[in-house]
C-alpha positions as CSV (number, residue, x, y, z in Angstrom):
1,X,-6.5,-55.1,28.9
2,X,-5.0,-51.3,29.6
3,X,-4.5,-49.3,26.2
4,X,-1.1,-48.4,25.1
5,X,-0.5,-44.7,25.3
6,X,-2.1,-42.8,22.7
7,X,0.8,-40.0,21.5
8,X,0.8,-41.6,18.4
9,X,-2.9,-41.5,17.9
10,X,-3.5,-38.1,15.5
11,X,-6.5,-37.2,18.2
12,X,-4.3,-37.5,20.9
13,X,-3.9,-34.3,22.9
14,X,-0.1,-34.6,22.5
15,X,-0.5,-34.5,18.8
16,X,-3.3,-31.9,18.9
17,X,-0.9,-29.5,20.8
18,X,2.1,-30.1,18.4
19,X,0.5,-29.8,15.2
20,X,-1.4,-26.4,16.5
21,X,2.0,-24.9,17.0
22,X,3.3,-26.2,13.9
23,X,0.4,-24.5,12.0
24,X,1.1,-21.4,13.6
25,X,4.2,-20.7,11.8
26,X,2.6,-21.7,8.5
27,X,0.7,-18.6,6.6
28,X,-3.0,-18.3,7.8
29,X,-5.0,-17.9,4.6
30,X,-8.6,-17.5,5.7
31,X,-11.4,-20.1,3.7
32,X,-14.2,-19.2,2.0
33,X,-16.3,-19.9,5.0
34,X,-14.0,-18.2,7.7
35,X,-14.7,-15.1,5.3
36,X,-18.4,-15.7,5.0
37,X,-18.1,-16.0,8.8
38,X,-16.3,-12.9,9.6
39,X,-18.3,-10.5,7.1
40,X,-21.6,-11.8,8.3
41,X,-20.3,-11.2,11.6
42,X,-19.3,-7.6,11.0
43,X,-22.7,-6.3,9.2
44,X,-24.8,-7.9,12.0
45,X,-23.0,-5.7,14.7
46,X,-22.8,-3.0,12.8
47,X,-26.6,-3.2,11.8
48,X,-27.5,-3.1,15.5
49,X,-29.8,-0.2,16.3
50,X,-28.8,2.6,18.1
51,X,-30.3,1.7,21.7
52,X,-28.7,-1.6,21.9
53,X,-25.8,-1.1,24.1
54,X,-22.3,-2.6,23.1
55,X,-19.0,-2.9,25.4
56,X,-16.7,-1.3,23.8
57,X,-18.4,-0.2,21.0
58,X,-21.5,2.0,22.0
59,X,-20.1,2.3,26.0
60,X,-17.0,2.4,27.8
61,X,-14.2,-0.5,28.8
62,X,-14.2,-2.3,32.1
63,X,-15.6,-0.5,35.1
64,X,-16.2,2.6,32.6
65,X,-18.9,0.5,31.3
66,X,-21.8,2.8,32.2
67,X,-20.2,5.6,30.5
68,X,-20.4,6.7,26.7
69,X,-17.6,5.5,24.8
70,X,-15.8,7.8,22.1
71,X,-18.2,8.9,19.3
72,X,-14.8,8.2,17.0
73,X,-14.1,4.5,16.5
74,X,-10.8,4.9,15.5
75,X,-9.8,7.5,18.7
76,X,-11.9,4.7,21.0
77,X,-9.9,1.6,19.8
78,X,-6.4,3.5,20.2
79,X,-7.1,4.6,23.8
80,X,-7.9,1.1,24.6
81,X,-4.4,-0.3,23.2
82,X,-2.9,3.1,24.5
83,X,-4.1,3.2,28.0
84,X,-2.7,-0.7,28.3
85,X,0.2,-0.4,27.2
86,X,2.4,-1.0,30.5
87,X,4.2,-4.2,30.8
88,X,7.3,-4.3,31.5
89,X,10.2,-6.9,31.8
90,X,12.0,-9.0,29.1
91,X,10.1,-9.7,26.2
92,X,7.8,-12.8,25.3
93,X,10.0,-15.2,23.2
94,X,9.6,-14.3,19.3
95,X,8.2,-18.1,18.5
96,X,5.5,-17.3,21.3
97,X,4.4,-13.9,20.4
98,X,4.0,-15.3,16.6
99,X,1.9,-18.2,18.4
100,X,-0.2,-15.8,20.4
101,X,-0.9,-12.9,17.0
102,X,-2.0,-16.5,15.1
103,X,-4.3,-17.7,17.8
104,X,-6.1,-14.0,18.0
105,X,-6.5,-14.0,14.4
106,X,-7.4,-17.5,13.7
107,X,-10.2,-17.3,16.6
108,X,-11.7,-14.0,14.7
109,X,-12.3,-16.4,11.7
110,X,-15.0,-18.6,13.9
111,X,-17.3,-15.4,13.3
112,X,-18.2,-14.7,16.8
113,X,-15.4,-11.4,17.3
114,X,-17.6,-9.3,14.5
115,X,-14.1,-8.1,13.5
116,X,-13.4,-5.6,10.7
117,X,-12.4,-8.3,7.7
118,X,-10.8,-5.4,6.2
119,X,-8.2,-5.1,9.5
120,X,-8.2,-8.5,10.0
121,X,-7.1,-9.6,6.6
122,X,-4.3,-6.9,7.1
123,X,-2.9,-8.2,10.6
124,X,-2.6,-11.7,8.4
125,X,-1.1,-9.7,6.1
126,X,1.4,-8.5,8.4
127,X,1.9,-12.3,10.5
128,X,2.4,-13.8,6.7
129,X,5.1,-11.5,5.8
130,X,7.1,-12.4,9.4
131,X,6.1,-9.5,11.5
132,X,6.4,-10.4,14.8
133,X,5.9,-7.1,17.5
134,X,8.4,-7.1,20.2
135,X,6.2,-7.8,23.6
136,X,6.9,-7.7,27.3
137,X,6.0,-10.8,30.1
138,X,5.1,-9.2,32.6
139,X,2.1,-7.6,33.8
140,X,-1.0,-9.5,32.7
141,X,-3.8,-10.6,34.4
142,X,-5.5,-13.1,32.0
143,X,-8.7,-12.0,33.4
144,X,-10.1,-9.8,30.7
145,X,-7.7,-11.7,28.2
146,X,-4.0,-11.1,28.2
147,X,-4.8,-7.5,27.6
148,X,-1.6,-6.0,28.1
149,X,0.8,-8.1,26.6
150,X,-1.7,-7.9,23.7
151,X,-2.2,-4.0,23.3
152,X,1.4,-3.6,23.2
153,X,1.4,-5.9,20.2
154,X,-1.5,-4.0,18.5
155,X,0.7,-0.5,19.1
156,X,3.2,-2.7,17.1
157,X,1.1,-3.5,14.6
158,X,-0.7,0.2,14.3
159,X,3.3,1.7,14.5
160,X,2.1,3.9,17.1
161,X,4.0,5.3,20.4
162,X,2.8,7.1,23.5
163,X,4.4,9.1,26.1
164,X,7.9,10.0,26.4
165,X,11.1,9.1,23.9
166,X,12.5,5.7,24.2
167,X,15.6,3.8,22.9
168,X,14.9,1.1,20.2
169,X,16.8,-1.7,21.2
170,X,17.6,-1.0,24.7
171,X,17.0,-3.6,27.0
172,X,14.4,-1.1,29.0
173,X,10.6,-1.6,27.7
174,X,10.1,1.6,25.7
175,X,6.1,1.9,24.8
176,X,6.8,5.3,22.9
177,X,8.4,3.8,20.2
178,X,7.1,-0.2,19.3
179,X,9.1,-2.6,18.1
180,X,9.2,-5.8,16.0
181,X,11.6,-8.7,16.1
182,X,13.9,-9.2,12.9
183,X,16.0,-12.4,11.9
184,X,19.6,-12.5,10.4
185,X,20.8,-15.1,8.1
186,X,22.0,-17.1,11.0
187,X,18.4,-17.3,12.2
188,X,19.6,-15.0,15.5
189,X,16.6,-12.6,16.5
190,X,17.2,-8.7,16.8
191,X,15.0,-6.0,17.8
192,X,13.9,-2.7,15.6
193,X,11.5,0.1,15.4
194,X,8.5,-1.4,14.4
195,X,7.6,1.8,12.0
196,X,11.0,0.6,10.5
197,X,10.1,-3.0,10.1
198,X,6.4,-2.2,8.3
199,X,8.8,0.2,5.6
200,X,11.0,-2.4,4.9
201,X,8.0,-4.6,4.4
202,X,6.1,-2.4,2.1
203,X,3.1,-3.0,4.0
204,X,0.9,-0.3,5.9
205,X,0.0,-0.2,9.4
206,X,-3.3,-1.5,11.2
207,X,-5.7,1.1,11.7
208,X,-7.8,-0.1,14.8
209,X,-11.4,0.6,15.4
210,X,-12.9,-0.3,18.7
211,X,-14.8,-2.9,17.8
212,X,-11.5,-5.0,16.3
213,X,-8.8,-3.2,18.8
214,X,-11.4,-5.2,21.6
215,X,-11.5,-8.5,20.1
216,X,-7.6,-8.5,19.6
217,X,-6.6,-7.8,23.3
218,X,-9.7,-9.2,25.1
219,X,-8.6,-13.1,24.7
220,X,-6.4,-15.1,26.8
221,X,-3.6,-15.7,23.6
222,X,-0.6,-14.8,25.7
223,X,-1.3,-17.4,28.2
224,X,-2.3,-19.8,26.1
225,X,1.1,-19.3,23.2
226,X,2.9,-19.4,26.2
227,X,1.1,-22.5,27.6
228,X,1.4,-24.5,24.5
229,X,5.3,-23.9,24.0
230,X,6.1,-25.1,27.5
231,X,3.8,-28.3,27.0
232,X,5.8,-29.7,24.2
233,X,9.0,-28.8,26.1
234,X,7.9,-30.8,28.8
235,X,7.5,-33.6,26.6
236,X,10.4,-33.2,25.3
237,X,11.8,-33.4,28.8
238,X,10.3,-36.2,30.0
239,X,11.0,-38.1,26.9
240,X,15.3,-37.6,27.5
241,X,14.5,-38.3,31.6
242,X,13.7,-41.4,30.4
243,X,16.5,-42.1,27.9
244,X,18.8,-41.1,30.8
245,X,17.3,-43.6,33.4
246,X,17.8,-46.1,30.6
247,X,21.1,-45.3,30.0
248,X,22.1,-44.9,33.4
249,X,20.4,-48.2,34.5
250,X,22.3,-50.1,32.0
251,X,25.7,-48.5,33.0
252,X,25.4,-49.5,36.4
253,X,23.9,-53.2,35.9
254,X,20.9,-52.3,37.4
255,X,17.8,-54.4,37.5
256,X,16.0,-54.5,34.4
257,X,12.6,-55.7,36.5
258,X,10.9,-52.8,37.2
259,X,10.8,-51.6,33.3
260,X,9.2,-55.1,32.5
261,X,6.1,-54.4,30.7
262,X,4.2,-57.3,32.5
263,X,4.7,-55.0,35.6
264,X,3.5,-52.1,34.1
265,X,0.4,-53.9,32.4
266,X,-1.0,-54.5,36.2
267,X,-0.5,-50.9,36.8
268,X,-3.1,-50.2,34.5
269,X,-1.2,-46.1,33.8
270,X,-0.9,-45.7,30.4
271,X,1.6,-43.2,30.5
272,X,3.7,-45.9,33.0
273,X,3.7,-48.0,30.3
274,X,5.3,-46.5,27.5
275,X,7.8,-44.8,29.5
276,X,8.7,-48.2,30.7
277,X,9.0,-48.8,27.3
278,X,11.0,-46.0,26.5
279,X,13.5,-47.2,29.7
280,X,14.0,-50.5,27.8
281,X,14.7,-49.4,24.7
282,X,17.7,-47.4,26.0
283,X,18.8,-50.4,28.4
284,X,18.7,-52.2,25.2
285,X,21.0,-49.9,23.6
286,X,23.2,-49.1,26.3
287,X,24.2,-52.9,25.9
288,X,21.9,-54.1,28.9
289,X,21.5,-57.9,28.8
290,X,17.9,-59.6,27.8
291,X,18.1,-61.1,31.4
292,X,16.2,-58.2,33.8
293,X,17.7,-59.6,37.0
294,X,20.5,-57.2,38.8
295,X,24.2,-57.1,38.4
296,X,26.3,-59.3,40.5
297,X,27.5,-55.8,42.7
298,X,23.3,-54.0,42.5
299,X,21.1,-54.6,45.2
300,X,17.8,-56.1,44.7
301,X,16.2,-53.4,44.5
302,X,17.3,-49.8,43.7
303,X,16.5,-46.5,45.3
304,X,13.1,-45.1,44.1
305,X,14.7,-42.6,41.7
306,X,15.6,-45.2,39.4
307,X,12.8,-47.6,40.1
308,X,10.4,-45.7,40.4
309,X,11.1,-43.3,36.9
310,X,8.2,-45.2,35.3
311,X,5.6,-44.6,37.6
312,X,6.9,-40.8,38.0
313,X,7.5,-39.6,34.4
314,X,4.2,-41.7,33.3
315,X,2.1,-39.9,35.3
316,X,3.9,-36.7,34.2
317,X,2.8,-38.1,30.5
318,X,-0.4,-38.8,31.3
319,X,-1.2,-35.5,33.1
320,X,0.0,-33.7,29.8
321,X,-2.4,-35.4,27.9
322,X,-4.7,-34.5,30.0
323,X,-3.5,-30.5,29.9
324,X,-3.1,-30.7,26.2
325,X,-6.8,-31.5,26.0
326,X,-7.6,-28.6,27.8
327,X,-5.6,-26.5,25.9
328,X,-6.1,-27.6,22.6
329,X,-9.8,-27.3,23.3
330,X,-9.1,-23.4,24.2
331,X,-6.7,-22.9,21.4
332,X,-9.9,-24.0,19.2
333,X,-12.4,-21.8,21.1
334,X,-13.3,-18.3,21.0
335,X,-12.1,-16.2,24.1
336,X,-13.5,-12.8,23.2
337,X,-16.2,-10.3,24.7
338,X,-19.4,-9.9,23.6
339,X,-19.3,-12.7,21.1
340,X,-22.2,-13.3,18.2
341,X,-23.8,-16.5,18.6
342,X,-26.8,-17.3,16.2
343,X,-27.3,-13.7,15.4
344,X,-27.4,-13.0,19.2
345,X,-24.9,-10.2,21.2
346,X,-24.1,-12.4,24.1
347,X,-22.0,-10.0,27.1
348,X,-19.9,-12.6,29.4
349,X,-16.6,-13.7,30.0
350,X,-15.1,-16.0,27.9
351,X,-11.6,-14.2,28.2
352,X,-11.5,-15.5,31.5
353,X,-8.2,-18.0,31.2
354,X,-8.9,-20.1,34.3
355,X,-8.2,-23.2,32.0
356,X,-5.1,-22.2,31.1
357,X,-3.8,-21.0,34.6
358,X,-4.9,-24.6,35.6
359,X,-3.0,-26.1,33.1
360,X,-0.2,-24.3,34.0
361,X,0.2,-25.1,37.6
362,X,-0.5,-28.9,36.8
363,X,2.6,-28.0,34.5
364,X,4.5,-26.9,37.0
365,X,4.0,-29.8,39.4
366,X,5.0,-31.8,36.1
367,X,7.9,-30.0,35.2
368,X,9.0,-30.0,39.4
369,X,8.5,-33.9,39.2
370,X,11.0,-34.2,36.0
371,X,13.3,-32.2,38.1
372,X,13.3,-33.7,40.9
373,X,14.0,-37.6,39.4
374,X,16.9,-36.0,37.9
375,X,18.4,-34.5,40.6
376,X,18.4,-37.2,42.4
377,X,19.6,-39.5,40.0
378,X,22.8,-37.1,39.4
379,X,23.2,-37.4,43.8
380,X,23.3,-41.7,43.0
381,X,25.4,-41.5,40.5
382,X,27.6,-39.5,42.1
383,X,27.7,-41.7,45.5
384,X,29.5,-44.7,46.1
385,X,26.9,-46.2,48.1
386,X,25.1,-46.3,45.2
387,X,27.2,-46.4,41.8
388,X,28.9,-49.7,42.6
389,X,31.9,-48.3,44.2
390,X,33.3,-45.8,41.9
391,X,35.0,-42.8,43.0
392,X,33.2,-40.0,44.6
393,X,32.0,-37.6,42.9
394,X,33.6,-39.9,39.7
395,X,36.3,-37.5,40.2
396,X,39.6,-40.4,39.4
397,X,41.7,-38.3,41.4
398,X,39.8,-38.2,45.1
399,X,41.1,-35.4,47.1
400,X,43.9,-34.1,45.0
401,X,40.4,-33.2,42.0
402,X,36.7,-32.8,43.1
403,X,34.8,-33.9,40.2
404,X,31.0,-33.4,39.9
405,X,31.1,-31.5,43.5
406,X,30.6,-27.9,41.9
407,X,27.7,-29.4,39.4
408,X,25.6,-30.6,42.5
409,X,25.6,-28.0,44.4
410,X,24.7,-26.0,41.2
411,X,22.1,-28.6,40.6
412,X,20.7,-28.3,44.1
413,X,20.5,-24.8,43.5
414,X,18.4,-25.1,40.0
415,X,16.0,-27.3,41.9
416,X,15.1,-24.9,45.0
417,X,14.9,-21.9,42.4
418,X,12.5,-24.3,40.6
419,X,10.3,-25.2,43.7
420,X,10.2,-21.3,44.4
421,X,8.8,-20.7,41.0
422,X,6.1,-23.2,40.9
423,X,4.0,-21.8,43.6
424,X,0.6,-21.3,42.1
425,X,0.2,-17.9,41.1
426,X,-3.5,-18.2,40.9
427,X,-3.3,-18.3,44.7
428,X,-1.6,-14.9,44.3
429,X,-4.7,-12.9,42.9
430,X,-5.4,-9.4,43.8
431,X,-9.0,-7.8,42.5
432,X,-8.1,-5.1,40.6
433,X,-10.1,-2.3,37.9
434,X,-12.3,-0.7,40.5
435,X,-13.4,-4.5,41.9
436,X,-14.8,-4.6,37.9
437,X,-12.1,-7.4,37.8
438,X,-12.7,-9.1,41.3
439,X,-11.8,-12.7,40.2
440,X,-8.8,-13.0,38.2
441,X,-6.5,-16.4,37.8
442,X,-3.0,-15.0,36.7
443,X,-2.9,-17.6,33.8
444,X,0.8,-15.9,32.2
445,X,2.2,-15.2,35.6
446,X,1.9,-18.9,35.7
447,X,2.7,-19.8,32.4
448,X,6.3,-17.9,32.7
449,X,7.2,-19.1,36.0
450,X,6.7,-22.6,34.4
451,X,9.2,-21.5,31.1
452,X,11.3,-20.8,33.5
453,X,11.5,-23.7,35.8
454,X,11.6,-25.8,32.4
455,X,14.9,-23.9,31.1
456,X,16.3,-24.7,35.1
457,X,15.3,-28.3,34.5
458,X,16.9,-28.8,31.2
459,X,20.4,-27.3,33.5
460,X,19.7,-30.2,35.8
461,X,19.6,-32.9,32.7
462,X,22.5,-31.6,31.1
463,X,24.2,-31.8,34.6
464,X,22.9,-35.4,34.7
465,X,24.0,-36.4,31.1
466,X,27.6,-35.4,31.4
467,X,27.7,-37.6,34.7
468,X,26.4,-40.4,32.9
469,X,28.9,-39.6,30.3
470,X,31.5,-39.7,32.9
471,X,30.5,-42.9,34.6
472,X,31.0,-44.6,31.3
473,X,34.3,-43.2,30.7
474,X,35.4,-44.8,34.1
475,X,33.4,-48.2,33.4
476,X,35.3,-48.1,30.0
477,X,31.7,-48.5,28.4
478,X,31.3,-48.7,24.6
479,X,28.4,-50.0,22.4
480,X,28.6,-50.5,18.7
481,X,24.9,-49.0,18.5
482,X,24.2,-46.3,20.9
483,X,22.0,-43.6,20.3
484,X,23.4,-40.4,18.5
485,X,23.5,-38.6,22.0
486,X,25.7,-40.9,23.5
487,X,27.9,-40.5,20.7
488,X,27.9,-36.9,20.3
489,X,28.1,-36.5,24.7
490,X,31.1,-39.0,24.4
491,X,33.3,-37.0,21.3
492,X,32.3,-33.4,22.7
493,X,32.6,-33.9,26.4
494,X,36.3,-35.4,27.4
495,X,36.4,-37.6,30.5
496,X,37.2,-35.3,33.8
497,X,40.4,-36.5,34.7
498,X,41.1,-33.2,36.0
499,X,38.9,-30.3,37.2
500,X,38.3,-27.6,35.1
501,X,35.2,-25.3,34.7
502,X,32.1,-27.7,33.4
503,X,29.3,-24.3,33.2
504,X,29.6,-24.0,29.6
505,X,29.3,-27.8,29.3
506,X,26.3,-28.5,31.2
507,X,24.4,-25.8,28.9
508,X,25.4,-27.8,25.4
509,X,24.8,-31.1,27.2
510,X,21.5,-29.9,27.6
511,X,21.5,-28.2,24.2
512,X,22.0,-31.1,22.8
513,X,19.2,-33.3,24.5
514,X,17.1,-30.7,23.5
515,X,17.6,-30.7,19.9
516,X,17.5,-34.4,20.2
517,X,13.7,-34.6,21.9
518,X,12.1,-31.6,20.1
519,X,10.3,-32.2,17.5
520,X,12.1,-34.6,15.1
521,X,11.4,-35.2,11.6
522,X,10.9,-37.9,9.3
523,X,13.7,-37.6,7.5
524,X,15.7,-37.7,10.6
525,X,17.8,-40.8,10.4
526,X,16.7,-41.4,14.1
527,X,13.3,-40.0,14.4
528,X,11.9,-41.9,17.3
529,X,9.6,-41.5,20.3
530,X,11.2,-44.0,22.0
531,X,14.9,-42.9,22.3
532,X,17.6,-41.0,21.6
């Protein structure tokens, strides 16, 4: 017999990625053995004799390997950060960059970075006491690690500048003058000087020596923060698609057939299975009848967007279990060069982020699947041909008011922007650093363009909700036990009885999903993976 799906199994990937990020915003207080680790670590690298030869260390960075490095520690690790400090664009979200500074510092605690303890204990320092630098998307790699994103952190950290004056606060990347992200009251983020935040904190700067300035940029943390937001966003996602599809199929009298479990046990797809489950549970609640057979007015069988939503969004759940795995496993790794292994100095590349660039574009195909069931569930609902004869557009004023016209078209619009960003960027790769870094896969090019396409699908639900929360106005639907999104869409959102601007609309609508399919706690009186 097939296995039900394993998200609530503590092992399974789902869970793995969700409680890693929920660790990362907890203080990081290293254990006796992570010390142990990190100090033995530290004296075997700096025991090395004099004629064993050290990247970073002993010899230059990247193609400058050949070359003496800076006799200076200190002057050697702040060229490195220095010299990579170009990235430009909007800023990495604060709750990723946080992510990314945890998941450098907690792999330096599996004792193969040979990392000061000294400067690592004060970054921790720094990450306990909610400094967060202010870092830009674009222009990373992932080859070598996310080095730049990363260096622009560690200037944050060190307080230092380079180069010409900048603004603080201005919406143009400034590398002369880092900053670090601040929180009001309200829980809105701001930016300051970072030399402004470390005073207010009372705590010093980092002080980077080559060796430690190395280990924190050469790793592929960017990526992988970013990576691991997106993933649970996607679950989120394709948790409410399925509460939709429920709530839709019970509005119109749609069959109830191809949610039946016995259908999906034949299947033999976990991920079909519990989505089917998730379907029924909403039908249930939408006041669908116990009998599965269609309406009086629905055809036999619908159009694939509605009966096919198990078989899409279960193999969307089951691929991100699969990419969970893979980055759960490389949030536990270490992704740093040379590494100590045994006592050995092993030169390779284990910053490499191919895992997480191939994550990511699965992701993207994922996130473009979501999408795409959506929008095309708005275009049924929206048709007579296909919402039992309802007004077009469920405008009730045909002609004389347009309706959901404008939200389509917007829709349609959200989806081609989304299919342009999921190209695979890894396809994109130039060989760049004097052909030093001829193979490179692009892993937070990806990673962003897949953020972004999420945020576009979450337009296309919220589009999609207030339809459905239209077409139950006209049907003059009410149940005594709907879900709390129903509710809240239903007293927020009046019925469109005439046109007026719906922008503003369709971002709460999806707001409020959102906050509905994120992470919910167990005191939350409807804390559920099953529906909203």
């Amino acid at each position: 017999m097939p296995l039900s799906h394993p998200s609530a199994d503590p092992r399974s990937p789902d869970t793995r990625v969700g409680d890693l990020l929920d660790r990362s915003v907890e203080p990081l207080e290293p254990s006796a053995v992570d010390q142990a680790r990190m100090t033995a670590a530290h004296r075997a690298l700096t025991g090395l004799d004099g004629s064993r030869r050290v990247y970073g260390v002993t010899h230059g960075f990247g193609p400058l390997v050949d070359h003496p490095a800076d006799p200076d520690p200190a002057r050697q690790g702040l060229g490195l950060i220095s010299h990579l400090a170009t990235g430009q664009g909007e800023p990495l979200p604060p709750d990723v960059t946080r992510t990314m500074v945890w998941l450098r510092l907690r792999g330096m605690t599996l004792g193969h970075s040979a990392v000061a303890p000294k400067t690592w204990q004060r970054l921790a320092d720094l990450l306990n006491a909610g400094f967060v630098p202010v870092v830009p998307g674009e222009g990373s790699l992932s080859a070598s690690g996310d080095l730049v994103p990363l260096a622009h952190a560690a200037l944050a950290f060190a307080a230092a500048g380079s180069g010409d004056d900048g603004e603080a606060g201005s919406q143009t990347w400034s590398p002369a003058r880092p900053e670090a992200w601040c929180r009001d009251a309200g829980g809105a983020w701001w930016r300051a000087d970072a030399s402004a935040v470390l005073d207010g904190l009372g705590l010093p700067p980092v002080t980077w020596d080559a060796r430690s300035a190395l280990a924190f940029v050469n790793g592929s943390s960017a990526c992988l923060a970013r990576a691991l937001h997106t993933h649970r966003e996607l679950g989120a996602l394709t948790r409410a698609a399925a509460a939709v599809t429920g709530r839709t199929t019970a509005l119109l009298g749609a069959s109830g057939e191809p949610y039946e479990d016995a259908l999906q046990r034949v299947r033999n797809q976990p991920g079909q299975r519990t989505v089917a489950s998730w379907i029924r549970t909403e039908r249930t609640a939408s006041g669908a009848t116990p009998d599965p057979a269609p309406g009086p007015d629905r055809p036999l069988q619908e159009r694939y967007s509605l009966r096919c939503a198990p078989q899409v969004l279960g193999a969307v759940l089951d691929q991100l279990d699969l990419q969970g795995s893979v980055l759960a496993d490389e949030a536990e790794g270490c992704s740093d060069n040379p590494v100590l292994v045994d006592g050995d100095l092993l030169h390779g590349g284990n910053f490499h982020a191919a895992p997480v660039a191939f994550a990511s574009e699965a992701h993207a195909s994922c996130v473009h699947q979501v999408a795409y069931l959506m929008e095309r569930q708005l275009a049924l609902v929206l048709d007579p041909a296909a919402n039992g004869g309802l007004p077009p557009l469920l405008t009730p004023r045909p002609g004389a008011g347009s309706g959901f016209a404008g939200v389509q078209i917007a829709a349609s619009s959200h989806l081609g922007r989304l299919r342009q960003l999921g190209h695979p960027a890894s396809f994109t790769a130039v060989p760049t650093n004097l052909h030093n870094q001829d193979q490179v896969p692009l892993a937070l090019n990806s990673a962003n363009a897949v953020a972004e396409m999420t945020e576009r699908a979450w337009w296309i639900l919220g589009s999609l909700l207030l339809a459905v929360n239209q077409l139950a106005h006209l049907t003059g639907h009410r149940d005594g036990e709907e879900a709390r999104l129903w509710r809240e869409l239903r007293e927020e959102f009046a019925p469109l009885d005439r046109d007026r601007p719906l922008a503003g609309e369709i971002t709460r609508a999806a707001g409020l999903a959102r906050a509905r399919h994120l992470p919910l706690t167990a005191t939350d009186p409807d804390a559920t993976t099953a529906a909203v």
